[in-house]
N, CA, C and O atoms as CSV, one atom per row, in Angstrom:
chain,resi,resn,atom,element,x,y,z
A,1,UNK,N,N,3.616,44.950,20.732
A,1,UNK,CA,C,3.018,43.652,20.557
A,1,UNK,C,C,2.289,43.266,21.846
A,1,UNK,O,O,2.604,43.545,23.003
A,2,UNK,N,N,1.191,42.524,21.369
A,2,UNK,CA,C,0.477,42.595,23.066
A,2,UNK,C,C,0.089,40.706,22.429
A,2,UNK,O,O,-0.189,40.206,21.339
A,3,UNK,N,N,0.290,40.179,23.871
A,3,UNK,CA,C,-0.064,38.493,23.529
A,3,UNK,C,C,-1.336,38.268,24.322
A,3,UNK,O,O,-1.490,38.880,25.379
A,4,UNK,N,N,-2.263,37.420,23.874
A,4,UNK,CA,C,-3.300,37.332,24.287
A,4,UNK,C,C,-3.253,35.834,25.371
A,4,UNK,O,O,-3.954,35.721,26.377
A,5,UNK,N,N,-2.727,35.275,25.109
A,5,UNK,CA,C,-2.858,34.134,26.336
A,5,UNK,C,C,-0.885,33.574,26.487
A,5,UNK,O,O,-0.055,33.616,25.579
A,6,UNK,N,N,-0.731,33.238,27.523
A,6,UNK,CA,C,0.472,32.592,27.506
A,6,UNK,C,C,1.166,31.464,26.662
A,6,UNK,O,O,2.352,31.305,26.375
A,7,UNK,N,N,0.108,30.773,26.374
A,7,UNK,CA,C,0.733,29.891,25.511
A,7,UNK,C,C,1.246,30.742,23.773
A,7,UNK,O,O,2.308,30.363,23.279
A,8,UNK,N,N,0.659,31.506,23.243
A,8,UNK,CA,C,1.228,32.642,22.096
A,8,UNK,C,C,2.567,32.932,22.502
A,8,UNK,O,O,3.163,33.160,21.449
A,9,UNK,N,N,3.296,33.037,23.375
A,9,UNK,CA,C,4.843,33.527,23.785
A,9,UNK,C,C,5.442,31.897,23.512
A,9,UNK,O,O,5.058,30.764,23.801
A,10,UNK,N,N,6.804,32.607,22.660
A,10,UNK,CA,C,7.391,31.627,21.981
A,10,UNK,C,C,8.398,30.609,23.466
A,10,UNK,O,O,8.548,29.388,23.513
A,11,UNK,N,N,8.888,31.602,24.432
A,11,UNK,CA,C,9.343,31.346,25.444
A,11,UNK,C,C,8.515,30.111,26.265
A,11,UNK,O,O,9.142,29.208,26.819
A,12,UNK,N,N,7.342,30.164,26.275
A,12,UNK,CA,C,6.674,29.280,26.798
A,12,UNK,C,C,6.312,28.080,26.149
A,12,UNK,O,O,5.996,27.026,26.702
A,13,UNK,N,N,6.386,28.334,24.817
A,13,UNK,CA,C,6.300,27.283,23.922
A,13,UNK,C,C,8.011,25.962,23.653
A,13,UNK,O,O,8.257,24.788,23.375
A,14,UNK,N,N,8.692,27.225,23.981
A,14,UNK,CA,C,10.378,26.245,24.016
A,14,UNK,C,C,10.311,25.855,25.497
A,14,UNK,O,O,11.002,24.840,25.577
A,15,UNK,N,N,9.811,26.162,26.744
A,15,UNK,CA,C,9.820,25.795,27.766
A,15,UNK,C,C,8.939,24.501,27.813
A,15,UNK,O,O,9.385,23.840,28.751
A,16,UNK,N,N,7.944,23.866,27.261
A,16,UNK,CA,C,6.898,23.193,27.094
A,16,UNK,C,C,7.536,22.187,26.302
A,16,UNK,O,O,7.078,21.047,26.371
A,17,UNK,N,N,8.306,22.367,25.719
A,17,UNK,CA,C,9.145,21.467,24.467
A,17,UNK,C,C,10.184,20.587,25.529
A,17,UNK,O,O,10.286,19.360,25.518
A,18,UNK,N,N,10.858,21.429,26.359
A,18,UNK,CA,C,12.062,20.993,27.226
A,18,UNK,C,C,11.373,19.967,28.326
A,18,UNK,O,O,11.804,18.844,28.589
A,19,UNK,N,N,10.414,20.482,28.810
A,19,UNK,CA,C,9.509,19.586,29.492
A,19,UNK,C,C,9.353,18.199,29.164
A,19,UNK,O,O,9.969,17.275,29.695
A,20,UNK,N,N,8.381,18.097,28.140
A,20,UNK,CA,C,8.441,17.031,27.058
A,20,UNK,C,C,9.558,15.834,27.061
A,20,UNK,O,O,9.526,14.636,27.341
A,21,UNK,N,N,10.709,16.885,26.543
A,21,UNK,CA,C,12.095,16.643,26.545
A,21,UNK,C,C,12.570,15.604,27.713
A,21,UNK,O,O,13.021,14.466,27.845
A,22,UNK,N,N,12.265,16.480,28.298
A,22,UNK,CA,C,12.741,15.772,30.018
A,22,UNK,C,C,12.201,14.756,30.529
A,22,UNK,O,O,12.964,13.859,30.888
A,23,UNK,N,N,11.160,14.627,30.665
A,23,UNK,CA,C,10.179,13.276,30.827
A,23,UNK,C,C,10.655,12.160,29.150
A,23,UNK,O,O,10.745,10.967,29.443
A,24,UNK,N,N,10.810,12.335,28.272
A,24,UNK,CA,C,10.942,11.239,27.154
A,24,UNK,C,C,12.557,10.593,27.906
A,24,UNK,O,O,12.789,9.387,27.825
A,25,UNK,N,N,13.526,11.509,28.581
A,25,UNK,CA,C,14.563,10.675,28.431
A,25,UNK,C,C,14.723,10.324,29.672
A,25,UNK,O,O,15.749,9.693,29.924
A,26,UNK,N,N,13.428,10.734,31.195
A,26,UNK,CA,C,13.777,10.077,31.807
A,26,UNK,C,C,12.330,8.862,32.413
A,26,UNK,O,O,11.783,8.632,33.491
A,27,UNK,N,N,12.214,8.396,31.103
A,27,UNK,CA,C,10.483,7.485,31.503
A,27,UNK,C,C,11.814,5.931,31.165
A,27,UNK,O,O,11.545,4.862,31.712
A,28,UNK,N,N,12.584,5.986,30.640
A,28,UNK,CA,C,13.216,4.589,30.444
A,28,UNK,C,C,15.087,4.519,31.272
A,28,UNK,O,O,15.750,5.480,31.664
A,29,UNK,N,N,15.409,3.248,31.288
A,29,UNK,CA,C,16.709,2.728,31.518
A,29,UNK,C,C,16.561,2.937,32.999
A,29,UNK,O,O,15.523,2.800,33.646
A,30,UNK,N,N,18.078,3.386,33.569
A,30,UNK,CA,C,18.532,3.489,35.005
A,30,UNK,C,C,17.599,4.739,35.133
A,30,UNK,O,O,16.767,4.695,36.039
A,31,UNK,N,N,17.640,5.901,34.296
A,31,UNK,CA,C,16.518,7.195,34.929
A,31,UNK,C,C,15.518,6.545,35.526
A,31,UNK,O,O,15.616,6.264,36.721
A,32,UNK,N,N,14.526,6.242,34.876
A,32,UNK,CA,C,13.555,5.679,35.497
A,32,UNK,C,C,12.989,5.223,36.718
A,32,UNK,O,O,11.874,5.351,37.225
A,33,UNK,N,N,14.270,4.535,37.134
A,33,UNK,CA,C,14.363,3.902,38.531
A,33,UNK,C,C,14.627,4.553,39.578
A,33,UNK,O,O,14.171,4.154,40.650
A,34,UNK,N,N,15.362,5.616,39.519
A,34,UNK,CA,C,16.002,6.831,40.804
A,34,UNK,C,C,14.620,7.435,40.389
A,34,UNK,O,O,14.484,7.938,39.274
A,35,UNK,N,N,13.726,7.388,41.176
A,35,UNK,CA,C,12.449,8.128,41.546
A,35,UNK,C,C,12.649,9.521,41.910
A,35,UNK,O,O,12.717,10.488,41.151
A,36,UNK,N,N,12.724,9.490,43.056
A,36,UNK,CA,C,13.663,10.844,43.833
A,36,UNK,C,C,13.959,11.685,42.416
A,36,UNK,O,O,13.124,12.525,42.081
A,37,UNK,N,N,14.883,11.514,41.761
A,37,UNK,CA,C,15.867,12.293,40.619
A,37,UNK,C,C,15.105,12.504,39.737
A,37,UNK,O,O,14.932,13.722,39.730
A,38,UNK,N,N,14.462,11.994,38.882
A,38,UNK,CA,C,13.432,11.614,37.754
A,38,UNK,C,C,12.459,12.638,38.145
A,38,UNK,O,O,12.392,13.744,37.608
A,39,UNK,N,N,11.776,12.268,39.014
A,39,UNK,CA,C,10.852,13.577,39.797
A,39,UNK,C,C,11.308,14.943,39.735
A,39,UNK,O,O,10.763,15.996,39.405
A,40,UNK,N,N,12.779,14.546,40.259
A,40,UNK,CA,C,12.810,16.455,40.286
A,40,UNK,C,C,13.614,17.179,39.548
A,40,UNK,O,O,14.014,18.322,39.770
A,41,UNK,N,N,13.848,16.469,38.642
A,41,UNK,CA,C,14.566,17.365,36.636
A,41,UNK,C,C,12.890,17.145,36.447
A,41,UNK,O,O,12.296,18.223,36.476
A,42,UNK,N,N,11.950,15.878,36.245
A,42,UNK,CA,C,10.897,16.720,35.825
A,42,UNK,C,C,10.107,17.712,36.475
A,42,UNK,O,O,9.234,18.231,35.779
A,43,UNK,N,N,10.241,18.156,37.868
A,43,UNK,CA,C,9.915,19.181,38.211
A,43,UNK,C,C,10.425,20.474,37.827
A,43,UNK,O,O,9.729,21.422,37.466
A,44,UNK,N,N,11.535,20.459,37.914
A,44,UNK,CA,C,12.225,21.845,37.519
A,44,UNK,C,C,12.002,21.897,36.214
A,44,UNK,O,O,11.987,23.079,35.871
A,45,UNK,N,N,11.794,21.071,35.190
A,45,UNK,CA,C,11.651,21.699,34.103
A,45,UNK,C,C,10.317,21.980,33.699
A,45,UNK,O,O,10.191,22.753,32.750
A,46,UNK,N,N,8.892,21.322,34.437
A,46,UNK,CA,C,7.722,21.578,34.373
A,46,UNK,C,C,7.436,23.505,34.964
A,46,UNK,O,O,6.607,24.382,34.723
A,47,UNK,N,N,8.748,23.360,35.860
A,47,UNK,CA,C,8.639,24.926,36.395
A,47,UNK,C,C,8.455,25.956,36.039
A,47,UNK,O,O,7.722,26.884,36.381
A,48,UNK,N,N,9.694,25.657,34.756
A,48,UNK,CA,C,10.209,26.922,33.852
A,48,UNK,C,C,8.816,27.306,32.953
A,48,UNK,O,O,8.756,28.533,32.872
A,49,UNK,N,N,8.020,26.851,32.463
A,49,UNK,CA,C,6.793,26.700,31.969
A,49,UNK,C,C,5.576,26.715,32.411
A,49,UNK,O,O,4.628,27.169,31.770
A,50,UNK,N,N,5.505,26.205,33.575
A,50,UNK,CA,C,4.827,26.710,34.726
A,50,UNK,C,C,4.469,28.550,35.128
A,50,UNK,O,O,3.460,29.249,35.210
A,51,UNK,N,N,6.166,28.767,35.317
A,51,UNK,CA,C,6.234,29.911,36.297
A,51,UNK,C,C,5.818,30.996,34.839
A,51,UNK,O,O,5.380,32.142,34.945
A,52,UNK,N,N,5.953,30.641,34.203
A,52,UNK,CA,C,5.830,31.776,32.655
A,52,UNK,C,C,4.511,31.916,32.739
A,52,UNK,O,O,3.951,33.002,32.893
A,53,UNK,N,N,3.883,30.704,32.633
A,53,UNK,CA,C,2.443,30.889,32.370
A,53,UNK,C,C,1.770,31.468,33.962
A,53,UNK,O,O,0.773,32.189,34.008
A,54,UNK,N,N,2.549,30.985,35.239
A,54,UNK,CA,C,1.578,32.038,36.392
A,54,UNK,C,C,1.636,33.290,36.257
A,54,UNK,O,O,0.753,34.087,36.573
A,55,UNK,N,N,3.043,33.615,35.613
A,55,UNK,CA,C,3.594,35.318,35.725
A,55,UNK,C,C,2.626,35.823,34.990
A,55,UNK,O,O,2.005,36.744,35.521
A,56,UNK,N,N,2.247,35.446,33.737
A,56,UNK,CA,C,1.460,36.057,32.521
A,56,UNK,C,C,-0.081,36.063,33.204
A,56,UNK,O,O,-0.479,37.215,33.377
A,57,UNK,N,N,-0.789,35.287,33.521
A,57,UNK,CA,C,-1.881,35.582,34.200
A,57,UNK,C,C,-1.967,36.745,35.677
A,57,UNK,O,O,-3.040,37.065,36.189
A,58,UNK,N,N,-0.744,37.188,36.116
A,58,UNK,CA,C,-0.527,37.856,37.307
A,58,UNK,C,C,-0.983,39.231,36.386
A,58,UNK,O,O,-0.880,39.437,35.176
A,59,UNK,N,N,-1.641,40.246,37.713
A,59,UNK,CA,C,-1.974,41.644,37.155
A,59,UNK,C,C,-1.105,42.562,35.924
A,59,UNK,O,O,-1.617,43.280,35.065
A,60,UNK,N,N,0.359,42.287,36.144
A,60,UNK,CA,C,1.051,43.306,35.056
A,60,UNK,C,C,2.048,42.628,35.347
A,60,UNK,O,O,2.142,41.593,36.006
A,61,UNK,N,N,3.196,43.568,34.564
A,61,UNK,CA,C,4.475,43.189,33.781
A,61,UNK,C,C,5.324,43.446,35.125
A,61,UNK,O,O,6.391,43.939,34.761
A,62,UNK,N,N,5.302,43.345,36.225
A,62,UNK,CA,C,6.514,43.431,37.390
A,62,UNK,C,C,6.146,42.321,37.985
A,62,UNK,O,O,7.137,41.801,38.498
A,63,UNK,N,N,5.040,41.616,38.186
A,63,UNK,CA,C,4.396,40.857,38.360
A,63,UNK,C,C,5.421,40.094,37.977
A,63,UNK,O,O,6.508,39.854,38.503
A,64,UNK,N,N,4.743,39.627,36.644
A,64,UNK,CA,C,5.482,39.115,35.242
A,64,UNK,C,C,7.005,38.398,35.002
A,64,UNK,O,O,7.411,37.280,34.683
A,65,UNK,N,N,7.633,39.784,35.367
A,65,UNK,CA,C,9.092,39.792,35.464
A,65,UNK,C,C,9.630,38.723,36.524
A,65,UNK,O,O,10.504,37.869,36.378
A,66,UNK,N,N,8.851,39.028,37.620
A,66,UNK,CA,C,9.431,38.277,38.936
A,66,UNK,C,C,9.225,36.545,38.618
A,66,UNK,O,O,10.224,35.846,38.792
A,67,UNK,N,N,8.307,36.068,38.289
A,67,UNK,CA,C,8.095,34.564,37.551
A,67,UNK,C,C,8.783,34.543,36.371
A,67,UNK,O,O,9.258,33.423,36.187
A,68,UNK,N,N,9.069,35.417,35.380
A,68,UNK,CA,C,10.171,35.055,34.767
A,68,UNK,C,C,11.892,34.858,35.502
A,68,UNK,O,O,12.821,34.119,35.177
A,69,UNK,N,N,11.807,35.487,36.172
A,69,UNK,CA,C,13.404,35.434,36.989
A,69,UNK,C,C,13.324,33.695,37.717
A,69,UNK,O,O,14.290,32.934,37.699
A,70,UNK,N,N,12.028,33.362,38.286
A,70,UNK,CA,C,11.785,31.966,38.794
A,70,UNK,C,C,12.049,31.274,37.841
A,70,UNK,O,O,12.966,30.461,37.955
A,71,UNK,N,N,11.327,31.385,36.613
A,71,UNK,CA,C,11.102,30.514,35.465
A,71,UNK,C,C,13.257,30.274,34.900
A,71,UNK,O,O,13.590,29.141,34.554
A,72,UNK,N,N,14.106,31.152,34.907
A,72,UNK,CA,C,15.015,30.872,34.644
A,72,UNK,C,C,15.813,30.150,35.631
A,72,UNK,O,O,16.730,29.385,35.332
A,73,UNK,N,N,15.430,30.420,36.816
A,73,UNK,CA,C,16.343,29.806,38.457
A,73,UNK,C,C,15.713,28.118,37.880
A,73,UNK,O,O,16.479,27.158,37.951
A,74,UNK,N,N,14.371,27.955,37.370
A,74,UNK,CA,C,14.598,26.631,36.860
A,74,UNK,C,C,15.367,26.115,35.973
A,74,UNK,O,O,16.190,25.206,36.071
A,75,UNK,N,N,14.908,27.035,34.702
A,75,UNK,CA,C,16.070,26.859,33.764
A,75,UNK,C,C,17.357,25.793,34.165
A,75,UNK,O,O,17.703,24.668,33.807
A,76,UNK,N,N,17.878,26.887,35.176
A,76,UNK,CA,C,19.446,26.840,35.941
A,76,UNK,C,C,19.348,25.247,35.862
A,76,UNK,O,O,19.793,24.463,35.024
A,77,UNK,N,N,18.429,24.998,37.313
A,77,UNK,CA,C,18.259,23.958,37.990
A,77,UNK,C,C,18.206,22.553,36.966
A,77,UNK,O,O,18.669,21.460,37.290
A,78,UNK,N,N,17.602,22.828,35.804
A,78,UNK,CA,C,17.532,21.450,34.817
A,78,UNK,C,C,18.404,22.001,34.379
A,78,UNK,O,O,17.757,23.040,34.246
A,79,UNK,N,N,19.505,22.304,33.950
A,79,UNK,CA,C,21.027,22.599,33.484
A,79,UNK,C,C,21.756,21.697,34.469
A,79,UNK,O,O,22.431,20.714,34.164
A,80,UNK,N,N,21.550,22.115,35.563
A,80,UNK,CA,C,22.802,21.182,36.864
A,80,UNK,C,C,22.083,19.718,37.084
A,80,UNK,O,O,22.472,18.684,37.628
A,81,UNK,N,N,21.107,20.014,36.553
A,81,UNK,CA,C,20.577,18.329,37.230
A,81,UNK,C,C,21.015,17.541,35.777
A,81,UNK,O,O,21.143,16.321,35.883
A,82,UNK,N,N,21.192,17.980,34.789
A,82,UNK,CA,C,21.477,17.267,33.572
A,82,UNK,C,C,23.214,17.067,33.961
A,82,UNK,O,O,23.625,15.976,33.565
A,83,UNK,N,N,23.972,17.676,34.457
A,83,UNK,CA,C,25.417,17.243,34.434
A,83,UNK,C,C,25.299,15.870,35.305
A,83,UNK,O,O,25.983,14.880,35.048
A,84,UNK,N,N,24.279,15.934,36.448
A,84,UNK,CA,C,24.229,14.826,37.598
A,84,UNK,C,C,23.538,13.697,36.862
A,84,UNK,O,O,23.958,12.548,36.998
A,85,UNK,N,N,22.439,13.986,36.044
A,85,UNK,CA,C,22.184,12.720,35.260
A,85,UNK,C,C,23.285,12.143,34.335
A,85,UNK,O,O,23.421,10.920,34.331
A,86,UNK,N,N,24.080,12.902,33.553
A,86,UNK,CA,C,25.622,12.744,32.708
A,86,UNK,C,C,25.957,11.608,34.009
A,86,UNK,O,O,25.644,10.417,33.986
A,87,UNK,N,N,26.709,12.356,35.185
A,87,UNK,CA,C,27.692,11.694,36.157
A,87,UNK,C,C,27.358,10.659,36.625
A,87,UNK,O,O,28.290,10.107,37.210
A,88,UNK,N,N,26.275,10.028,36.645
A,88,UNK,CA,C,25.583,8.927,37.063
A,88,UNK,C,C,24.980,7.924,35.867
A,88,UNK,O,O,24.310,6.894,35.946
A,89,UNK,N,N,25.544,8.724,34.642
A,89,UNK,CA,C,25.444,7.774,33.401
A,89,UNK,C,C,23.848,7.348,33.086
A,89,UNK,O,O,23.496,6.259,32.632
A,90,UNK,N,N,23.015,8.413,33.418
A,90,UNK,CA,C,21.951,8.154,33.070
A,90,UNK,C,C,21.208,8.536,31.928
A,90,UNK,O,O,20.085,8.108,31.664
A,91,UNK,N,N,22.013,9.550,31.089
A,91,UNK,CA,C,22.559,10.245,30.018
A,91,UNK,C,C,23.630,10.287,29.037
A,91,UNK,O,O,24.628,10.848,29.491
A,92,UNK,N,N,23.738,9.922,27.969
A,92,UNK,CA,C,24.762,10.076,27.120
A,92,UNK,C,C,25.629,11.432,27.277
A,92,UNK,O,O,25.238,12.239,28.121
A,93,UNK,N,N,26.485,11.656,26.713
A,93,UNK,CA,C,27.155,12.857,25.968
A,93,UNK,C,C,26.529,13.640,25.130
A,93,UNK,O,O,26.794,14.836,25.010
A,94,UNK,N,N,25.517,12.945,24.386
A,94,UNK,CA,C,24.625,13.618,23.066
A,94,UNK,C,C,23.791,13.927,23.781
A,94,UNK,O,O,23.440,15.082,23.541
A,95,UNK,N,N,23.055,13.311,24.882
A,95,UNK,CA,C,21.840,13.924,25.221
A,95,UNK,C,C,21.978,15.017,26.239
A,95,UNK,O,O,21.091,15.864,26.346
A,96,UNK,N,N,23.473,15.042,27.285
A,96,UNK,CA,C,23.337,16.328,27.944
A,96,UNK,C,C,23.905,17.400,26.934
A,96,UNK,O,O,23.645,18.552,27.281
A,97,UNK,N,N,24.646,17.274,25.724
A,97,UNK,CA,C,24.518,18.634,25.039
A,97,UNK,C,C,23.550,18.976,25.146
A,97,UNK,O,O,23.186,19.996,25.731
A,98,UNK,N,N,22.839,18.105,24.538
A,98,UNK,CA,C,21.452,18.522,24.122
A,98,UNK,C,C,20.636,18.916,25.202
A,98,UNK,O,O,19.504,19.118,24.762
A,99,UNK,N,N,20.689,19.091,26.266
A,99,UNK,CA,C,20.226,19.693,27.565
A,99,UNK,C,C,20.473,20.562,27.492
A,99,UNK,O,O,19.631,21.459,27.499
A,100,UNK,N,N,21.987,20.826,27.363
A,100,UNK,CA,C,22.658,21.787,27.786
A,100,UNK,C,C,22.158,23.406,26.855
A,100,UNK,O,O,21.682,24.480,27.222
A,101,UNK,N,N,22.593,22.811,25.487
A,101,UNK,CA,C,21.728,23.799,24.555
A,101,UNK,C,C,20.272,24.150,24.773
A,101,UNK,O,O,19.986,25.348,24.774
A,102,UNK,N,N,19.718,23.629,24.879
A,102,UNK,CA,C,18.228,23.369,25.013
A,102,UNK,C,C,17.986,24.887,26.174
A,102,UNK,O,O,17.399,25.945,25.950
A,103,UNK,N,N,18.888,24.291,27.708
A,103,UNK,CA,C,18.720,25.478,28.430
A,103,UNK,C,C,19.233,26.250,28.966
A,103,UNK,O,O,18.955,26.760,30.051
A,104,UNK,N,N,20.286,26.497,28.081
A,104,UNK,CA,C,20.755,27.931,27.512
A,104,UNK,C,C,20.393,28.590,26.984
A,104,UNK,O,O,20.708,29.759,27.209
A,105,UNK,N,N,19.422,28.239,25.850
A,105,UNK,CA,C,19.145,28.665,24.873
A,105,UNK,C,C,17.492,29.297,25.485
A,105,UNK,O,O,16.851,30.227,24.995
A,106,UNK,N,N,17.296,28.850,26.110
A,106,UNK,CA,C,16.317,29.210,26.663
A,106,UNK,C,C,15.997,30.333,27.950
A,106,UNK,O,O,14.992,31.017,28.143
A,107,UNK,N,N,17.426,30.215,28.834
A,107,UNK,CA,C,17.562,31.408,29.624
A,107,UNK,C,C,18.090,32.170,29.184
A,107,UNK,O,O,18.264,33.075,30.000
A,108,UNK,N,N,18.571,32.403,28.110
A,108,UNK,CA,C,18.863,33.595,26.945
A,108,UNK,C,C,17.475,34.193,26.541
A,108,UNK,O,O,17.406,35.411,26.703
A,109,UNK,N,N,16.212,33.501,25.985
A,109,UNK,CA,C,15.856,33.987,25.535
A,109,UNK,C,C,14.848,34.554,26.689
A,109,UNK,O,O,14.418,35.700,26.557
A,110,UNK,N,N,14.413,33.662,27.968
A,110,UNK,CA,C,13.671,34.426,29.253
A,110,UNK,C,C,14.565,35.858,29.358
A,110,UNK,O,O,14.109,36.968,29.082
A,111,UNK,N,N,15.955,35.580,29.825
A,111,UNK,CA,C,16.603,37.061,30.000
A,111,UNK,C,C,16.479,38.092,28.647
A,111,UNK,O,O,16.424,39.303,28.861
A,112,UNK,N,N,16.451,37.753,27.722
A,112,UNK,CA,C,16.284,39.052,26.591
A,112,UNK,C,C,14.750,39.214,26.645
A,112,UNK,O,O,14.417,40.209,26.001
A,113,UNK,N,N,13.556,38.471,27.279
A,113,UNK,CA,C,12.356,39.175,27.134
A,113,UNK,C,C,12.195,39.976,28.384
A,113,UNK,O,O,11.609,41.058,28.347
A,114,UNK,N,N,12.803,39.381,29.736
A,114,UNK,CA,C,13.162,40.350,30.852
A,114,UNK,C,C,13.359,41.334,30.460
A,114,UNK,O,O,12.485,42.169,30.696
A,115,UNK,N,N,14.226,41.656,29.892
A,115,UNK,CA,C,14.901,43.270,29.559
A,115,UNK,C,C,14.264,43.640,28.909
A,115,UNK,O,O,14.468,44.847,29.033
A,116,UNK,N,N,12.996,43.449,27.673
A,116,UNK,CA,C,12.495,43.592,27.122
A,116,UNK,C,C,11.301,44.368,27.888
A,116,UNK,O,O,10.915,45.537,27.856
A,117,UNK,N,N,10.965,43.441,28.452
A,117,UNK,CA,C,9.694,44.220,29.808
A,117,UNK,C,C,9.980,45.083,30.282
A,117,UNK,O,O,9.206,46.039,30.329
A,118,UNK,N,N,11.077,45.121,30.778
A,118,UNK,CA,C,11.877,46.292,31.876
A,118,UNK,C,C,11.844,47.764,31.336
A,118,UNK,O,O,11.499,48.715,32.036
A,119,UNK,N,N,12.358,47.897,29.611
A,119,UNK,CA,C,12.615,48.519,29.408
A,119,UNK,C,C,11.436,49.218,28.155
A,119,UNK,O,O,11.482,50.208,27.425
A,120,UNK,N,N,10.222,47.898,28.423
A,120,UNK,CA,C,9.049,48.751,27.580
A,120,UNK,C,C,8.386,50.003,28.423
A,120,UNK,O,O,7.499,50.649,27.864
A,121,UNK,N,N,8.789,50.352,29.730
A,121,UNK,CA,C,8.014,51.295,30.325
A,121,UNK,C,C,6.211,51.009,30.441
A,121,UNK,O,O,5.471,51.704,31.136
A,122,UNK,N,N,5.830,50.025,29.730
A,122,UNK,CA,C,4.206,49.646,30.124
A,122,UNK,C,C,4.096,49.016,31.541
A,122,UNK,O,O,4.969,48.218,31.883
A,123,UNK,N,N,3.017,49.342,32.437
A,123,UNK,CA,C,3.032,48.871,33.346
A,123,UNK,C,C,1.233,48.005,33.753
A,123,UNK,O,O,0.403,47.890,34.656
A,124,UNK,N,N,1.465,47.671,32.577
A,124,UNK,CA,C,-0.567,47.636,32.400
A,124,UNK,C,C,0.350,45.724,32.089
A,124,UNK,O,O,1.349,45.008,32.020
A,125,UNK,N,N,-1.702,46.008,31.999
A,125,UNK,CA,C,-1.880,43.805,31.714
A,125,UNK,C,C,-1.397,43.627,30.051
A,125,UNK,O,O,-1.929,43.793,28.953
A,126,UNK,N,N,-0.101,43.202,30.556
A,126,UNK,CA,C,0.459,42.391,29.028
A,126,UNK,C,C,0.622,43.262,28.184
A,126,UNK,O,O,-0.086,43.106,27.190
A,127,UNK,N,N,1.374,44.260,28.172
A,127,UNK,CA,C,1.670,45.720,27.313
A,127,UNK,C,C,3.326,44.993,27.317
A,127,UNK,O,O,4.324,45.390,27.918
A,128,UNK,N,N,3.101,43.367,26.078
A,128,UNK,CA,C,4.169,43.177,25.752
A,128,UNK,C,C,4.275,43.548,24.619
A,128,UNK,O,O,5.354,43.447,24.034
């Protein structure tokens, strides 16, 4: 399968969703107001989506790989910043599941296309 622009990868498309995600629940209430914090869950999660789409424009698939490994260290990062929004009650219970799933579910699926790359042996532009 070969993808023609980054946005076609489904990975980048659930990363773009979480984004979204992240900014809707922190544009209102107490989020809102911690600037500092608000800023940087929406940074890290603008990342994960970000770093997908620099990797994919980079020459080839090692390239590639290495912004996907970034793209999940964000992942991570909006995972832990969602327990700190929980602990500071800036978040329900329903909504950090729903984080929580969200990016898991998502560095599952960066790590199974990792391995996926790794182990297609192509070393050309986008011989996904």
């Amino acid at each position: 399968m070969k993808y023609n622009s980054f946005e076609d990868l489904p990975i980048w498309q659930k990363a773009r969703t979480l984004a979204q995600y992240v900014f809707e629940i922190t544009e209102t209430g107490l989020f809102s107001k911690d600037y500092r914090f608000r800023d940087q869950i929406r940074s890290s999660s603008g990342s994960v989506m970000d770093n997908i789409s620099e990797g994919f424009e980079r020459g080839g698939n090692k390239e590639f790989i290495q912004f996907l490994y970034i793209a999940k260290g964000s992942c991570g990062e909006t995972r832990s910043q969602s327990y700190r929004a929980f602990d500071f009650k800036y978040i329900n219970q329903e909504t950090l599941d729903d984080l929580i799933r969200r990016t898991r579910e998502l560095s599952s699926e960066i790590s199974n296309f990792i391995k996926y790359l790794k182990n297609s042996g192509m070393k050309g532009d986008k011989f996904i």
